[in-house]
C-alpha positions in Angstrom: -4.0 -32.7 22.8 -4.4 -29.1 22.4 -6.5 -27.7 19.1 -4.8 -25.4 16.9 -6.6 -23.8 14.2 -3.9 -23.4 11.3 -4.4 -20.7 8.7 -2.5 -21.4 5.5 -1.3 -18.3 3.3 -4.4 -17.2 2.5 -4.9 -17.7 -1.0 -6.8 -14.7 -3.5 -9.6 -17.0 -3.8 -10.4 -15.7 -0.3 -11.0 -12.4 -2.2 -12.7 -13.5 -5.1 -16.0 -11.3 -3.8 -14.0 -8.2 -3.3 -15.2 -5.4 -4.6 -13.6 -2.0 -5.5 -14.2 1.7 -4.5 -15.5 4.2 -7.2 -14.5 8.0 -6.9 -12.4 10.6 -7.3 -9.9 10.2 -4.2 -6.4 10.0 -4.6 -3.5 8.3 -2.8 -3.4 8.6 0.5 0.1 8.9 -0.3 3.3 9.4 -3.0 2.0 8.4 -6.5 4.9 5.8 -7.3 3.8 4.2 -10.8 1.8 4.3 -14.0 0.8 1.7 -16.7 -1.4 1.5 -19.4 -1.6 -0.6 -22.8 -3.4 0.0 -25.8 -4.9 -2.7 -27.0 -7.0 -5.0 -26.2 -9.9 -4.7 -23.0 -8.3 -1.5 -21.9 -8.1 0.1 -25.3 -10.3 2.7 -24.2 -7.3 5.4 -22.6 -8.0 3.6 -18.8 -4.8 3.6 -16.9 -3.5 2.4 -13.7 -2.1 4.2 -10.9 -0.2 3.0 -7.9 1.5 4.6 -4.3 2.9 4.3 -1.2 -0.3 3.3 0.2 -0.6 -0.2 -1.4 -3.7 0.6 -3.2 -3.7 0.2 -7.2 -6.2 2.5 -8.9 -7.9 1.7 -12.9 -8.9 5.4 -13.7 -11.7 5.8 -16.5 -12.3 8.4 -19.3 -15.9 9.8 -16.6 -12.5 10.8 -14.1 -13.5 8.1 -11.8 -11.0 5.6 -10.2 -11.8 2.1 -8.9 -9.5 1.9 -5.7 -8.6 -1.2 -4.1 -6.0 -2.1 -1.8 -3.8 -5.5 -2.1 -0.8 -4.7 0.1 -0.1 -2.7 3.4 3.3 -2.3 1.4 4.5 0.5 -0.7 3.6 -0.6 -4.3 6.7 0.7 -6.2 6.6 -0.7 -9.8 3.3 -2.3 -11.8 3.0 -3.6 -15.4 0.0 -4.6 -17.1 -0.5 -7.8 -19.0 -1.2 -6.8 -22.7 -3.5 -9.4 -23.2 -5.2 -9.7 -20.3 -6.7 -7.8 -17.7 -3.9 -9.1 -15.2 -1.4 -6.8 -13.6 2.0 -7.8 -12.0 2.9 -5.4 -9.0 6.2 -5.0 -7.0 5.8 -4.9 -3.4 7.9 -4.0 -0.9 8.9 -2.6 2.9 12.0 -1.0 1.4 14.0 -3.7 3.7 13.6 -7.3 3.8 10.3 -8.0 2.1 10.1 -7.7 -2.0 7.5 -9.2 -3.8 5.7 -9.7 -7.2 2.1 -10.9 -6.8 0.0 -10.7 -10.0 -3.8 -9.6 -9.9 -7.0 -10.3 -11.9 -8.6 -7.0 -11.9 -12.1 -8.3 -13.6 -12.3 -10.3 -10.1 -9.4 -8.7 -7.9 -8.6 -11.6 -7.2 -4.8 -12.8 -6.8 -3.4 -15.1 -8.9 -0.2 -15.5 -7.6 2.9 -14.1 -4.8 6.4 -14.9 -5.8 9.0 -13.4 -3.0 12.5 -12.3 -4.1 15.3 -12.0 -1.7 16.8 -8.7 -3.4 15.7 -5.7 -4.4 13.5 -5.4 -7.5 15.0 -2.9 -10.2 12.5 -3.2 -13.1 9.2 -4.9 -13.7 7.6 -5.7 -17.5 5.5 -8.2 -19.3 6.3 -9.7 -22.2 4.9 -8.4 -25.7 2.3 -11.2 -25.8 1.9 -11.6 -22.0 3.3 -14.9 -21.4 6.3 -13.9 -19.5 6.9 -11.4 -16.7 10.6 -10.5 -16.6 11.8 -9.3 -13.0 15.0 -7.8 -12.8 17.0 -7.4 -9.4 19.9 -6.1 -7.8 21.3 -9.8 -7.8 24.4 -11.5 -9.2 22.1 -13.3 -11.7 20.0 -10.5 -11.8 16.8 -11.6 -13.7 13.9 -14.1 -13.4 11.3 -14.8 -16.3 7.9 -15.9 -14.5 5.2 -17.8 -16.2 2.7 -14.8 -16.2 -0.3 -17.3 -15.5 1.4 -19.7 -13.1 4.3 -17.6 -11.7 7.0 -20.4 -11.9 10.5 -19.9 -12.9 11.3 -20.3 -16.2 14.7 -20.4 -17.9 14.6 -18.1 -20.9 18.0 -16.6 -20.9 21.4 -19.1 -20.2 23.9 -16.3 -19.1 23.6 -14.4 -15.3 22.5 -11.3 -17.1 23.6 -9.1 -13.6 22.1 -6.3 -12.3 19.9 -4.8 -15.2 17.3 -2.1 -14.7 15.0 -2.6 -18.0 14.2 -5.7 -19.9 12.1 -5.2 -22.5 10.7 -8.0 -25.9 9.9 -7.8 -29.5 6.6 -7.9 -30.6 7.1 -11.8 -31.7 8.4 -12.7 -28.0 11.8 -14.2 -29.8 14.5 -11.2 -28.9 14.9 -10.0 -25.7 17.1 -6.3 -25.1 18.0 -5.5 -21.5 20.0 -2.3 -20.2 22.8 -2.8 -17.7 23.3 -0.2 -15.0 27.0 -0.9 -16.0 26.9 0.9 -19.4 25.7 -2.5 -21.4 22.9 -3.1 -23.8 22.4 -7.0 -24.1 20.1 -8.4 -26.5 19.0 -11.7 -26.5 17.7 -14.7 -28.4 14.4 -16.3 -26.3 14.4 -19.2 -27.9 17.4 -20.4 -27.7 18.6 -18.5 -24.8 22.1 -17.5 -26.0 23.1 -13.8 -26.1 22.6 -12.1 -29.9 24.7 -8.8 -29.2 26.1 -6.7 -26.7 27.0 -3.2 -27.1 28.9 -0.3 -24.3 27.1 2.7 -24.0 26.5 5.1 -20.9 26.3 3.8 -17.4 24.3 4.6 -14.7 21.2 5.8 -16.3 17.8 5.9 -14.6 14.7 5.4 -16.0 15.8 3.6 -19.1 13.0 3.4 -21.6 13.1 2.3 -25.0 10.7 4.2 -27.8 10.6 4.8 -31.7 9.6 0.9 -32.2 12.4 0.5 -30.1 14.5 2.0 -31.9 16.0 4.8 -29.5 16.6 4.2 -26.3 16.7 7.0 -23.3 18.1 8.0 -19.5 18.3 9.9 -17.3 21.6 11.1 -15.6 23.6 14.0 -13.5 20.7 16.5 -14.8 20.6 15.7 -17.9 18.4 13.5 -20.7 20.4 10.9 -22.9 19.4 9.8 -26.3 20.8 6.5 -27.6 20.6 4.5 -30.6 19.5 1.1 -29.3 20.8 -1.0 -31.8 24.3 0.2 -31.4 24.5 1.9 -28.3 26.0 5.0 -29.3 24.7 8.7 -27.7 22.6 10.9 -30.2 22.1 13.6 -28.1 22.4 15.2 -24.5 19.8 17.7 -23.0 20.1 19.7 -19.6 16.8 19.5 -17.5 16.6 19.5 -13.6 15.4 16.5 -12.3 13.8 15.0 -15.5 10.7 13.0 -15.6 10.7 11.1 -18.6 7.5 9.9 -20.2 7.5 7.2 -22.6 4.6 5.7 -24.6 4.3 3.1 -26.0 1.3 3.6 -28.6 1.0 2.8 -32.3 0.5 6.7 -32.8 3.6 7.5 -30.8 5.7 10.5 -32.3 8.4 11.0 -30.0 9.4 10.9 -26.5 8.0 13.7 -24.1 10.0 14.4 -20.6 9.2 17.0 -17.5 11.9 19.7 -16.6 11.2 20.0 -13.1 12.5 23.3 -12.1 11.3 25.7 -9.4 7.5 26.2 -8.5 6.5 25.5 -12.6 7.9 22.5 -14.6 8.1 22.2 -18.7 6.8 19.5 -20.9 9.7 19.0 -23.4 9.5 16.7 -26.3 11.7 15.0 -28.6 10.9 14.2 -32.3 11.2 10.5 -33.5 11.7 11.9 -37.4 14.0 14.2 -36.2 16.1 11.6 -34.5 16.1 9.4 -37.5 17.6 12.6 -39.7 20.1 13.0 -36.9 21.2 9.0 -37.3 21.1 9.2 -41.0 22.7 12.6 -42.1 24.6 13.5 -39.3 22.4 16.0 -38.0 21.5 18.0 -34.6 18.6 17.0 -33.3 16.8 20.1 -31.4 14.4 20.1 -28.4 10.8 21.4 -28.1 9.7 23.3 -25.3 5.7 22.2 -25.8 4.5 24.3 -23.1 4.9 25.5 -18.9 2.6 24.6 -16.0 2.2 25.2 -12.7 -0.9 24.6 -10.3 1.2 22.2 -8.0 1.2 23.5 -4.1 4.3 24.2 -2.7 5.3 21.7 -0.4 3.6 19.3 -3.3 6.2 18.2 -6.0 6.0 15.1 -8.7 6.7 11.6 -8.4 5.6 10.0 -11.2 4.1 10.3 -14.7 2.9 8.7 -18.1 2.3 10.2 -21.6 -1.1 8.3 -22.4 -0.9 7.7 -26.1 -2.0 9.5 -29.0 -5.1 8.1 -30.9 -5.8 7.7 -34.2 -9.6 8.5 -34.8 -11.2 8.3 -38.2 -13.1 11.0 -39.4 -16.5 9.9 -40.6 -17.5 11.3 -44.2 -21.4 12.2 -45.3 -22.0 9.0 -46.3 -23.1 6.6 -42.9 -20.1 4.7 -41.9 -17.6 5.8 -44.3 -14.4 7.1 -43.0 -12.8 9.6 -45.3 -10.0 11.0 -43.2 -8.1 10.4 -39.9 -7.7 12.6 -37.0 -4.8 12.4 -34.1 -6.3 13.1 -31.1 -2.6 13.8 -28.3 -2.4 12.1 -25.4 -2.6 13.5 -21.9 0.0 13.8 -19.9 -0.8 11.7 -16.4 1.4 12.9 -13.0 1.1 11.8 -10.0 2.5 13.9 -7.0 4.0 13.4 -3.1 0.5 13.8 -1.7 -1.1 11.2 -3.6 -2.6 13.4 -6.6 -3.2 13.5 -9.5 -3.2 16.4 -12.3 -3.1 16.3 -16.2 -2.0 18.5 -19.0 -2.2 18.2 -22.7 0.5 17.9 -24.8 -0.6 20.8 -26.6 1.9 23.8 -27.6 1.3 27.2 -25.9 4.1 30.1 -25.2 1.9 30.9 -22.2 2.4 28.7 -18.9 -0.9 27.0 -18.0 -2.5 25.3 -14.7 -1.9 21.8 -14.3 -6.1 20.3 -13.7 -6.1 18.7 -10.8 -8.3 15.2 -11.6 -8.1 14.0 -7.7 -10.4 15.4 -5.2 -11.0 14.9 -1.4 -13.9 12.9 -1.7 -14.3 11.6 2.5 -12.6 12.5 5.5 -9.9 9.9 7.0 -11.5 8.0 9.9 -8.3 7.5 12.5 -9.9 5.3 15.3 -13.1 4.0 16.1 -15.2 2.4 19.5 -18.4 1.0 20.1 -20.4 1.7 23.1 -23.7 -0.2 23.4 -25.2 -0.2 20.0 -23.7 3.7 19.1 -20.4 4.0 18.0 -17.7 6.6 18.0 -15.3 7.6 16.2 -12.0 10.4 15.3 -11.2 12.4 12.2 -8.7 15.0 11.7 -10.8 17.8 13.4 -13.7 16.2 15.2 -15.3 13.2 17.3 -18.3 11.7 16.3 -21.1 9.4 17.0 -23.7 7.4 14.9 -25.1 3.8 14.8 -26.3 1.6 12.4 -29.8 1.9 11.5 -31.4 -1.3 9.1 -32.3 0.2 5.4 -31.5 4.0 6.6 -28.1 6.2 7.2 -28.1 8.2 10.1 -26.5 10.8 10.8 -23.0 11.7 12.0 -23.3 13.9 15.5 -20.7 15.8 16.3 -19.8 15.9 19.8 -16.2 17.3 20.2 -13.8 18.9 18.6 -10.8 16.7 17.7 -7.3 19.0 18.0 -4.8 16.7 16.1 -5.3 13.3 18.3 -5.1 10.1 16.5 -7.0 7.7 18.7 -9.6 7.2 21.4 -10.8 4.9 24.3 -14.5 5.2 25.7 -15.1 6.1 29.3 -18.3 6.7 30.7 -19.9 10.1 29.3 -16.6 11.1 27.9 -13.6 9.8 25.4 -10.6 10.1 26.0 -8.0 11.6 22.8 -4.6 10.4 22.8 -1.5 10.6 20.0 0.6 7.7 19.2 4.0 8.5 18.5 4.0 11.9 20.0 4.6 14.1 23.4 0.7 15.8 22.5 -1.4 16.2 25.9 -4.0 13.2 26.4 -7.5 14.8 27.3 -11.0 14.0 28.6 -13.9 14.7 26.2 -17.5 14.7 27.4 -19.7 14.1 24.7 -22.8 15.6 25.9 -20.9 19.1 26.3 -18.3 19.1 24.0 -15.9 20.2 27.3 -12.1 18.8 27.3 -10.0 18.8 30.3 -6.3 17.6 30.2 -5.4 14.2 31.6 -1.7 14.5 31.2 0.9 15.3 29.3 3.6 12.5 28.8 7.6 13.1 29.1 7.8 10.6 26.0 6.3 9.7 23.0 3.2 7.5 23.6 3.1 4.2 21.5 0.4 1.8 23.3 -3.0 3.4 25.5 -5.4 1.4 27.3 -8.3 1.6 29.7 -8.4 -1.2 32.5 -11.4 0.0 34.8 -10.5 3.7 35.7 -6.7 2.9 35.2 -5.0 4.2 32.0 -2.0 1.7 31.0 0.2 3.4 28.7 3.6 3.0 27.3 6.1 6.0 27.3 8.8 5.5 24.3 9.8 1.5 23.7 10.8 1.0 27.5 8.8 2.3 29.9 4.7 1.2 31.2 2.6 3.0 33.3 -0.1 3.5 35.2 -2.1 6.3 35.7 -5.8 6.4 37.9 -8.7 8.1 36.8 -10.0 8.8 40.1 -6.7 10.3 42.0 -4.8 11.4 39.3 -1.7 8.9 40.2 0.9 8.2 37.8 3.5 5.6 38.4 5.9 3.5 36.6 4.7 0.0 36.8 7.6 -2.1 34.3 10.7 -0.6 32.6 12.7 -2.7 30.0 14.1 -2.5 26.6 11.8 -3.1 23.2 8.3 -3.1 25.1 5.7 -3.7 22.2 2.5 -4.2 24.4 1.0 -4.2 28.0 -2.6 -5.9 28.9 -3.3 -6.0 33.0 -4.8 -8.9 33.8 -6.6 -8.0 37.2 -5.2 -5.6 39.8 -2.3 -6.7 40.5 -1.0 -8.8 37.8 0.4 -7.1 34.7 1.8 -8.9 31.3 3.9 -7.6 29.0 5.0 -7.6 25.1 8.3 -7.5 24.2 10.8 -7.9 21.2 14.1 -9.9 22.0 15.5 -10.1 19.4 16.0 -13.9 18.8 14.4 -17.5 19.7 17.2 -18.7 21.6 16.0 -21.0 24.4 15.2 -19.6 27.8 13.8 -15.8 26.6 10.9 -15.6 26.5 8.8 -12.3 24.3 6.5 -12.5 27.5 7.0 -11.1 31.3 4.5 -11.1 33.9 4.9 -8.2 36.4 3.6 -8.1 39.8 2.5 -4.5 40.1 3.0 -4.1 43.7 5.9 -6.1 44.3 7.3 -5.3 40.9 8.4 -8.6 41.0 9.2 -9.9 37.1 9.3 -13.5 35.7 9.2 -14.6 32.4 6.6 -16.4 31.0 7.0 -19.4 28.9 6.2 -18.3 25.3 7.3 -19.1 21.7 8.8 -16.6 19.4 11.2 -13.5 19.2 8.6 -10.9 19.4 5.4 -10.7 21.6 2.6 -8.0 20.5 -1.7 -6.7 20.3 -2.3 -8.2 23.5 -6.4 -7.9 24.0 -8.4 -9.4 26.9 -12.3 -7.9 27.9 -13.0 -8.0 31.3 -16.6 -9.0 30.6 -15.7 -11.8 28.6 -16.2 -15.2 30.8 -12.3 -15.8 29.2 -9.7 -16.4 32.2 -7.1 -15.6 29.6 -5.6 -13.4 27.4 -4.8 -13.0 23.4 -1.8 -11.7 21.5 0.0 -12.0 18.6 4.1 -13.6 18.2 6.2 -14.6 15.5 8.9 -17.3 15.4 11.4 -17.9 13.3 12.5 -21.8 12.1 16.6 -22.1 13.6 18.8 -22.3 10.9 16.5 -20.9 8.4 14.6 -18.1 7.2 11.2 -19.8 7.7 9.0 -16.8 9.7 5.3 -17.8 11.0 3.2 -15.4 13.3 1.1 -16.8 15.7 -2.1 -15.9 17.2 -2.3 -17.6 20.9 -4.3 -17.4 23.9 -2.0 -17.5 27.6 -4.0 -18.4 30.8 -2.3 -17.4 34.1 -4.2 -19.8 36.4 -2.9 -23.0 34.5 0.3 -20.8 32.7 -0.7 -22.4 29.8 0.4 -21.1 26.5 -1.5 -22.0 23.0 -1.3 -21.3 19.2 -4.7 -20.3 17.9 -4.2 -19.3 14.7 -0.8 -19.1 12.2 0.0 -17.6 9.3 3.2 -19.2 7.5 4.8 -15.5 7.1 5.6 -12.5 9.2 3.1 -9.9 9.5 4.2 -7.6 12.1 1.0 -5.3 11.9 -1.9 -8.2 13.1 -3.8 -7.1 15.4 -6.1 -8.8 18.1 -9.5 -7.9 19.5 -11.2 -9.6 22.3 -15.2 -9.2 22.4 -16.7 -11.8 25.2 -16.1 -15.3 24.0 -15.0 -13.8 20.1 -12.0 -13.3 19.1 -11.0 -11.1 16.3 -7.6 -10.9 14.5 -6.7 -10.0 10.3 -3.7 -11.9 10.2 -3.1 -12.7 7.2 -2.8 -9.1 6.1 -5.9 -8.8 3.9 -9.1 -9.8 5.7 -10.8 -10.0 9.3 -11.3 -13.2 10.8 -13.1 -14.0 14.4 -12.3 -17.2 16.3 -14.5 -18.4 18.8 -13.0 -19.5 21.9 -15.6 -21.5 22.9 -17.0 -23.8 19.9 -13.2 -22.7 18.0 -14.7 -22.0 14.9 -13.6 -19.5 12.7 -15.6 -17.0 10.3 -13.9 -15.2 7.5 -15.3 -11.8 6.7 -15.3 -10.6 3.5 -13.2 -7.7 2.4 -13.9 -4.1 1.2 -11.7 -2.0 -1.1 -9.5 -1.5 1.1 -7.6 -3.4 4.3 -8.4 -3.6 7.4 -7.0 -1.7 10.5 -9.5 -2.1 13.7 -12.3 -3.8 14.6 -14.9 -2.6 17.1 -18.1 -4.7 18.1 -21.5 -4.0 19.5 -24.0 -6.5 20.5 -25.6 -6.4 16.7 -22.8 -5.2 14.3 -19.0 -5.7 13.8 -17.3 -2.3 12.4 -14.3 -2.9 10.2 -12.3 0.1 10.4 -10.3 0.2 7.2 -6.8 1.7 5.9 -8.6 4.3 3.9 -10.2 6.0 6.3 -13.6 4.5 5.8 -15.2 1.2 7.8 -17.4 -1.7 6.9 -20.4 -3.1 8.4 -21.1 -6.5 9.0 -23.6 -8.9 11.0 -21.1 -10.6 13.8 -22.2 -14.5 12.3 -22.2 -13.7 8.5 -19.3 -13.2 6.5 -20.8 -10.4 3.7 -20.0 -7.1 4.0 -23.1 -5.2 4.6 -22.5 -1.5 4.0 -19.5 0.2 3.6 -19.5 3.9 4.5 -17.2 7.3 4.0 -17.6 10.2 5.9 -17.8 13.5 3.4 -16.0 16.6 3.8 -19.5 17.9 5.2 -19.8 15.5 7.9 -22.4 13.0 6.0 -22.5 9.4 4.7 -21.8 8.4 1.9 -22.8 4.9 1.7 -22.1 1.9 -0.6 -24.0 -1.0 -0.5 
């Protein structure tokens, strides 16, 4: 009977001994979404950030952010429990995959995934944290979630429809949602029958209710709408290009602020909560406030996001100790994130003169893009240059320089020298020696490059998604060795006999995501393998293994049941075996083979390594962030992660040992 190691979904508990990044980075990409609460554990003015690159970031009043990763996902909306230190986050691919998984940031640990088959439109917590209300692009549009279970619970009888804000009373009895279609809809939660429904405008975006929730606001066609939310009729219009508005929702709130995003400077704007009250009681204009203009923003940066962090009520303490004989309102900042993952603030202060936006992020590290080990030493690519260093027990050695990097991405060791390719583009691949510092150019490829590996002193390499080649070190040949449609992955075997990785498309019986290729015949058979997609094939040619590893996912006939596979193929016996699953697509795992270990992070979060001789597994601890690469020596597993940095660990023990960054000036900074 042949063993399979099965790996459930792998539950947060796995990452209960996570531990987050201090420092001053930003994104690595778009700043999507803000949130922040004022009461409580985070009554202190921290906030959260989130991006594009799946990391959620708690910034502190020192300027620091703790950075940790939970998705290879764009993160697109987040909300913070108010009573707790949980936060619900919307993840998604911007196709087929939307999720809300909720996170205990005292432990990072996850408490809970709950996967949507729609798009989410808006994301909030209850008043009193019990409830997380998702709202999608459905027919019955929203779900309330038990915030500390994340079952479905029926709070509301009617399909509400599409709705892009939901938002409670303090009390948790009423519920008011806004309708794309021009609706505002409140609600009775406990007996889940509809209290009221008024028309007002349609299409708005970023609907946000303020005043005690007594206004409610949109944006629309260039413009900023005002409404009363109790019976849905317009206050007031104002003209701004591409507003940003910027609610808050503290007890010292005085009015809704918004960004006029216009040319190289934007405005912070601001509308008075007295004066809209006037305007609703005696009929009268309401007028807008130009606080102040700012600029500091590069030019091909622009803003994504923002948040008005609320004003604070601080007493003022009189002669005698501990007597407070006056108040003082200290504004809020005003929080924006931007394209290229920054961050900047500006006070909510008035001034006729424009001011500089401060810029609160800062390149802390350079981006590590690839990384290999040779012997104990390793190497590895940034931006501009190739280095080497090793680990070194209780001391940090330096980073040596020994080429210049000019824009490559990865890199394969081969003998004195390492050779620079570029996935996904047409750049030249070179040889640099490493002792000299001297490149000479390999070739330069007709086609994008998407896969590049060294067999011996032959360079396998696949030219856009259909053709795989061949190219000696030695003569210089270069000759097209398989040509197909949706190639993924090429591993060759021994001389002669090449595999190959392919995507077709479905798991109808008879096709197979696996060819074998006879490279001098150019004979092709299929091989018999499970699953619509084959990819990562690994294999070491030192390793005692007469087989091969890669990764393929299957999907359940007549149902939308997905599970990726980790399996070994042996072409002596043609035997094909799952060695690890994961009861979910994850179409980035990867596989690394290292003599008789086996490496793989499927699962998304964490590395695991598989021993193909005794078949047990180790789980390896996670970092901040997730993992991209491994690379092994005979001591140490490296951990190259998503943020550019990598972890060290001891090959038979889970615990991260050190986790290092490389700063701007080429040294370590290391976190232990």
């Amino acid at each position: 009977m042949k063993k399979c190691v099965f790996a459930a979904l792998f539950a947060a508990s796995s990452l209960l001994f996570a531990e987050g990044h201090i420092s001053t980075q930003g994104h690595q990409e778009a700043v999507t979404s803000f949130s922040t609460v004022h009461s409580g554990t985070f009554a202190d003015g921290s906030y959260f950030s989130a991006g594009d690159d799946g990391f959620l970031v708690k910034w502190r009043n020192d300027g620091t952010g703790e950075h940790f990763q939970i998705t290879n996902l764009s993160i697109k909306l987040i909300a913070q429990n108010p009573a707790t230190e949980e936060i619900a986050v919307y993840e998604t691919d911007n196709a087929k995959v939307h999720s809300v998984s909720v996170w205990d940031w005292k432990s990072l640990q996850r408490k809970f995934v709950k996967r949507f088959p729609d798009t989410i439109t808006s994301l909030s917590y209850t008043a009193k944290g019990s409830y997380i209300i998702v709202g999608t692009t459905a027919v019955n549009g929203t779900y309330f979630l038990d915030s500390q279970k994340g079952s479905v619970v029926k709070k509301i009888k009617d399909n509400t429809g599409i709705i892009s804000m939901a938002e409670t009373g303090a009390s948790e009895k009423n519920c008011v949602m806004y309708s794309p279609n021009g609706y505002l809809t409140y609600y009775s939660m406990e007996t889940g029958s509809q209290k009221a429904r008024m028309a007002t405008e349609a299409s708005l975006f970023q609907p946000c209710l303020f005043a005690n929730n007594e206004f409610f606001a949109g944006t629309k066609d260039s413009a900023v709408y005002i409404i009363q939310a109790t019976t849905g009729k317009k206050i007031a219009t104002f003209s701004a290009t591409n507003p940003l508005l910027l609610p808050s929702r503290g007890e010292a709130e005085t009015g809704l602020f918004f960004i006029d995003r216009e040319g190289k400077t934007f405005t912070l704007k601001y509308i008075d909560n007295i004066e809209l009250k006037e305007s609703v009681k005696n009929a009268k204009t309401v007028s807008l406030k130009n606080i102040a203009s700012f600029s500091g923003l590069s030019s091909r940066d622009s803003i994504t996001s923002g948040i008005k962090l609320a004003d604070r009520i601080i007493p003022v303490v009189g002669e005698a100790e501990g007597m407070a004989s006056d108040t003082n309102r200290q504004s809020g900042k005003i929080m924006l994130g931007t394209k290229s993952g920054n961050l900047f603030e500006v006070e909510a202060i008035a001034s006729s003169a424009t001011q500089n936006a401060r810029r609160v992020t800062s390149k802390a590290y350079q981006k590590i893009l690839d990384a290999v080990a040779d012997g104990n030493d390793f190497y590895f690519l940034t931006a501009d240059s190739v280095y080497r260093t090793a680990y070194i027990e209780n001391a940090v050695p330096a980073a040596y320089k020994v080429a210049q990097n000019n824009g490559s991405t990865n890199l394969i060791r081969y003998g004195n020298s390492v050779i620079l390719w570029t996935k996904d583009s047409r750049r030249a691949v070179v040889m640099a020696n490493v002792e000299t510092g001297e490149q000479t150019p390999i070739f330069t490829p007709t086609s994008p490059i998407q896969v590049m590996k060294l067999f011996g002193e032959r360079l396998v390499y696949i030219q856009g998604s259909a053709s795989v080649r061949s190219r000696s070190l030695i003569t210089g040949e270069d000759k097209e060795i398989y040509t197909g449609t949706a190639v993924q992955d090429a591993v060759l075997f021994n001389d002669r006999e090449l595999y190959v990785a392919k995507s077709i498309g479905s798991d109808e019986a008879g096709l197979s995501p696996l060819i074998h290729v006879d490279t001098t015949t150019f004979e092709t058979v299929s091989v018999q393998a499970k699953g619509s997609i084959a990819y990562s094939l690994s294999s070491d040619t030192e390793s005692k293994e007469k087989s091969f590893f890669g990764i393929s996912v299957q999907q359940t006939a007549g149902s939308e049941t997905t599970k990726t596979t980790v399996f070994s193929y042996k072409p002596v016996s043609k035997t094909f075996s799952p060695v690890l699953q994961f009861s979910d697509e994850d179409p980035e795992a990867f596989t690394a083979l290292y003599q008789n270990f086996l490496y793989t992070n499927i699962g998304k979060s964490q590395v695991r390594s598989f021993n193909t001789q005794t078949k047990k597994t180790l789980l390896f601890k996670r970092s901040a962030s997730m993992p991209l690469k491994v690379a092994r020596s005979p001591e140490m597993l490296l951990i190259l992660n998503r943020d550019g940095s990598f972890s060290w660990y001891k090959p038979t023990f889970a615990a991260v040992v050190s986790d290092w960054y490389l700063s701007d000036d080429g040294e370590w900074q290391v976190f232990n």
